[in-house]
N, C-alpha and C positions, 0 to 999 in steps of 0.2 A: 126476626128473632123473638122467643117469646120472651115471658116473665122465668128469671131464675134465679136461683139463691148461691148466697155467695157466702163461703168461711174461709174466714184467716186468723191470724193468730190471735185479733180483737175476742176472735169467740173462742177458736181452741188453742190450749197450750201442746206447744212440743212433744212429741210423743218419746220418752224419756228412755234411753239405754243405762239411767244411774245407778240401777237397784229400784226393789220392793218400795222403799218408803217414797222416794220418788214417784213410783209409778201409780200407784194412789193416790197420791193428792192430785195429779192430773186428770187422774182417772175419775175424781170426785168431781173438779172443775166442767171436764168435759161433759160426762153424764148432767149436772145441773146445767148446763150450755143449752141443751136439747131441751131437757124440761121447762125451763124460763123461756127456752124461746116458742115451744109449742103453747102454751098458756099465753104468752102476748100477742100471739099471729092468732088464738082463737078469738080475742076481743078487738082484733084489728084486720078484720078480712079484708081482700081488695086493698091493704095498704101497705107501703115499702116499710121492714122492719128494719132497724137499724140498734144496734147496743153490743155493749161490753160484757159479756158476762162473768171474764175475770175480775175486772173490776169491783161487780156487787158479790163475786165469789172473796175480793181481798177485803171489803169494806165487813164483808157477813164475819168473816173468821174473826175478823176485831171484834167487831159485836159478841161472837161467842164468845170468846176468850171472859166477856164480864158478865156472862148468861151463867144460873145459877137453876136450878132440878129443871122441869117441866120446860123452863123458857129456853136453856140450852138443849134438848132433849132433843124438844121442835126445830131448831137450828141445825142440830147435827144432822137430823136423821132429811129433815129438805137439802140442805147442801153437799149430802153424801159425805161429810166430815172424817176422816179415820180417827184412831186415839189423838188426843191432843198433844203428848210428845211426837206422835209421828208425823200429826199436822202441823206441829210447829219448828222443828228440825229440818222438815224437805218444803216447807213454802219458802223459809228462809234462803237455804240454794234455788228454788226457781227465783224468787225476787232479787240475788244477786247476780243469777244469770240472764236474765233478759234484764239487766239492767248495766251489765258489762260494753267496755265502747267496743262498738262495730266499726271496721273500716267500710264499708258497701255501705251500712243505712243507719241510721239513727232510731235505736229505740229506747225509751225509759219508762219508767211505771214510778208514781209516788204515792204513799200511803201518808194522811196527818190526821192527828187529834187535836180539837180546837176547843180547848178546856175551859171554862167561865174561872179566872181565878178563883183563888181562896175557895175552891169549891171542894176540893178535899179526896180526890183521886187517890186510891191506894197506890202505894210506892209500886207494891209486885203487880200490878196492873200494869204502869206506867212502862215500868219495864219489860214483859213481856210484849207490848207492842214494840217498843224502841227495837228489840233484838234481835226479836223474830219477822215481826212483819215491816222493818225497815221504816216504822213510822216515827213523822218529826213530830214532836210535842209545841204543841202553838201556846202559851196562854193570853187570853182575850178577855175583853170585857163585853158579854152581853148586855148583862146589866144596865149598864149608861151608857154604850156605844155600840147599840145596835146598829145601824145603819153603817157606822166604820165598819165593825166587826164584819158585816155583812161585805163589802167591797176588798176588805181585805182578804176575804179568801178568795173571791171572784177573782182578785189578780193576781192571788196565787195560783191558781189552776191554771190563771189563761199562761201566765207567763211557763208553769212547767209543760204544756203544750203547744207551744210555738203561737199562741194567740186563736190557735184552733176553737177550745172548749171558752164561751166568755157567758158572760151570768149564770155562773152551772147554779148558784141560792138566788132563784127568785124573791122579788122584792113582797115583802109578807110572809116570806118561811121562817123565818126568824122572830125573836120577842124578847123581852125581858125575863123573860121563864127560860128560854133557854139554855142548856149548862154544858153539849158536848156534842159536836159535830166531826163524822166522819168522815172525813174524804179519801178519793181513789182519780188519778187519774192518769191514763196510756198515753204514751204521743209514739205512732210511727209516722217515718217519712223513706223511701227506698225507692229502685226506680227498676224495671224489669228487666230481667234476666234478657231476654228477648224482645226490646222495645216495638211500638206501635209507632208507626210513622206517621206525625200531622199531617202531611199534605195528604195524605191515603185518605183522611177523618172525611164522611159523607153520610147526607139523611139516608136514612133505612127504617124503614114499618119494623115496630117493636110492638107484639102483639099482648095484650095485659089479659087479655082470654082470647076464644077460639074464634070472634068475630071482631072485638073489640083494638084496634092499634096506636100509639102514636107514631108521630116521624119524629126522632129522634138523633145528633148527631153518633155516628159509631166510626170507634175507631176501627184500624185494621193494623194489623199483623203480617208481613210476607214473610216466615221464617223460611231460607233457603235449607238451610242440614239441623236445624232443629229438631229434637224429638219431644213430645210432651205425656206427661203419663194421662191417658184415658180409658174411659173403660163406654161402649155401647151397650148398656144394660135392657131390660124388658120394658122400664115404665121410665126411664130417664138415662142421660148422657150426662159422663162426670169428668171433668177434664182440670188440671194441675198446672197451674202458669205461676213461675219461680222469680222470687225477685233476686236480683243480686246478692250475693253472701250464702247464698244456698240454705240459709236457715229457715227462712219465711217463703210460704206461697201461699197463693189464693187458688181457692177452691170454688170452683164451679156447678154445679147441678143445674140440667139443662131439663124440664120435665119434656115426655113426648106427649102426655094430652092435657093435663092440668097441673098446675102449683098445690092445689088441695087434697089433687091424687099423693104427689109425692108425701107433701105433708102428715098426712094421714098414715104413713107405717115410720115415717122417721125418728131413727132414735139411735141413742148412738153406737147400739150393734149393729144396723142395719147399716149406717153409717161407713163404720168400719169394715163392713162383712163385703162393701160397695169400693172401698177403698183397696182391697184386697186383690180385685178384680180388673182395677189398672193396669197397662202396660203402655211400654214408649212409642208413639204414634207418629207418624209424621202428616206434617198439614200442609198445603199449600195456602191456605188464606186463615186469619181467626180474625172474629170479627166482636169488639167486645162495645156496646153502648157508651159515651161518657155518665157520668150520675153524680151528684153531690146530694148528701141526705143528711137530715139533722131530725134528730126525734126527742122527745122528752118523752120518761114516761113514770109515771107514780107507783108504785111498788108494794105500796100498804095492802089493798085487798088481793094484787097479786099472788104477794108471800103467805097472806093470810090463805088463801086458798090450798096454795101448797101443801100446807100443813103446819103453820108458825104462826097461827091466830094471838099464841099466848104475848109473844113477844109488843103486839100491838092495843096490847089490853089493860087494866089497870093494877093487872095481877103478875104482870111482868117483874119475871127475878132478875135483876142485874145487878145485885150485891157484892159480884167479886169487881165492879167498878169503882164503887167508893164503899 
């Protein structure tokens, strides 16, 4: 098997039957999904990428929400933002809706502000996050408990993550200057529509280029009357494996000669245009590698890249904060 890329709901949101204002903000989501991730895989060739992009898409809209001429400007127009009633009316229904209890799987998303007391947060600041982006208001003390301040939200994140996410604030991000930290963080856990049998699990050459392989364990799949949506395209194989509740699946892209090829047109009309072109297949065998990934990755020169220098500079407006 070679090297292939994999989306799920971590990177796109639901593609939305609500209405207009719905279908925008996902649409902004998604779009910024592709862009952040084509900008990380070009400083990261040769290596497994892994991230959230709704995540830095809930944590950015907080930040806009206190962004003020030029520095929100640069925010909106990188994160594909619509009007801000319309981005703050239809995030609030998606953060209520994937946040709703699932019988098949468990999903949650949490947004917090970790305010330095007495530091002076405008009221309709405060509020607008409360209401819209479903965020909990923390007050803390950097000040004189930094190193608390620091563990306590470590073990806020890990705990709304089943213990998954743990030191998301490296030790030194933090200071006595500090006054307002934003977090974001997803937990799924679900189990497939059409499970993989362990005793089937066996080494298989998983090729990372066209000469290069490891052995790898892979699972398998024997689906008797299953069907799966795929599509056998010109430069790559895209295949839809469902997990229970019918809400959530992973996406597969299988390239046929490189990862770089694909990479290189990927966006997210081609995406779609690829998705389009699915139909229900039947398999006799699917063979999918085990993996566990964990990636950190710094965002500053990223974002700055994109096109949101201002916000990292010392001319940065965020007055509608305090």
């Amino acid at each position: 098997m070679k090297r292939f890329l994999i989306f799920s709901l971590i990177f796109l949101l639901f593609k939305s039957s609500y209405g207009e204002g719905i279908d925008s903000v996902v649409k902004a989501n998604n779009r910024f999904s592709f862009d952040i991730y084509r900008k990380i895989s070009s400083r990261n060739k040769n290596k497994n990428i892994f991230l959230s992009p709704y995540s830095i898409f809930s944590a950015l809209a907080i930040t806009y929400e206190g962004a003020k001429g030029k520095t929100a400007d640069e925010i909106k127009s990188v994160f594909h933002f619509p009007e801000k009633d319309v981005l703050r009316a239809n995030f609030s229904k998606i953060y209520r809706n994937l946040n709703k209890k699932k019988k098949l799987y468990i999903l949650h998303t949490v947004n917090a502000l970790w305010i330095q007391k007495d530091y002076g947060c405008l009221k309709s600041y405060i509020d607008v996050v409360r209401n819209y982006y479903g965020g909990e208001i923390k007050g803390v003390d950097f000040i004189n408990e930094t190193e608390k301040t620091r563990r306590l939200i470590n073990d806020f994140i890990e705990d709304k993550t089943n213990k998954k996410i743990k030191d998301l604030i490296p030790k030194g991000a933090l200071n006595p200057l500090t006054r307002l930290v934003i977090t974001n963080a997803i937990y799924f856990k679900g189990l497939w529509k059409w499970e993989f049998d362990p005793e089937k699990t066996r080494k298989m050459k998983f090729y990372m280029s066209r000469k290069d392989y490891v052995e790898v364990p892979m699972m398998c799949m024997e689906p008797e009357k299953a069907r799966f949506n795929y599509a056998d395209l010109d430069r790559l194989e895209i295949l839809e494996l469902p997990y229970k509740g019918k809400d959530i699946s992973m996406l597969i892209l299988l390239p046929k000669k490189s990862i770089e090829e694909v990479e290189s047109i990927l966006t997210i009309e081609k995406f779609e245009e690829w998705k389009s072109k699915m139909r229900p297949t039947k398999f006799d065998e699917i063979y999918l590698p085990k993996f566990e990934i964990e990636e950190k990755y710094s965002l500053k020169n990223i974002l700055s890249e994109m096109g949101m220098p201002t916000s990292f500079s010392p001319s940065a407006d965020f007055s509608a904060i305090t």
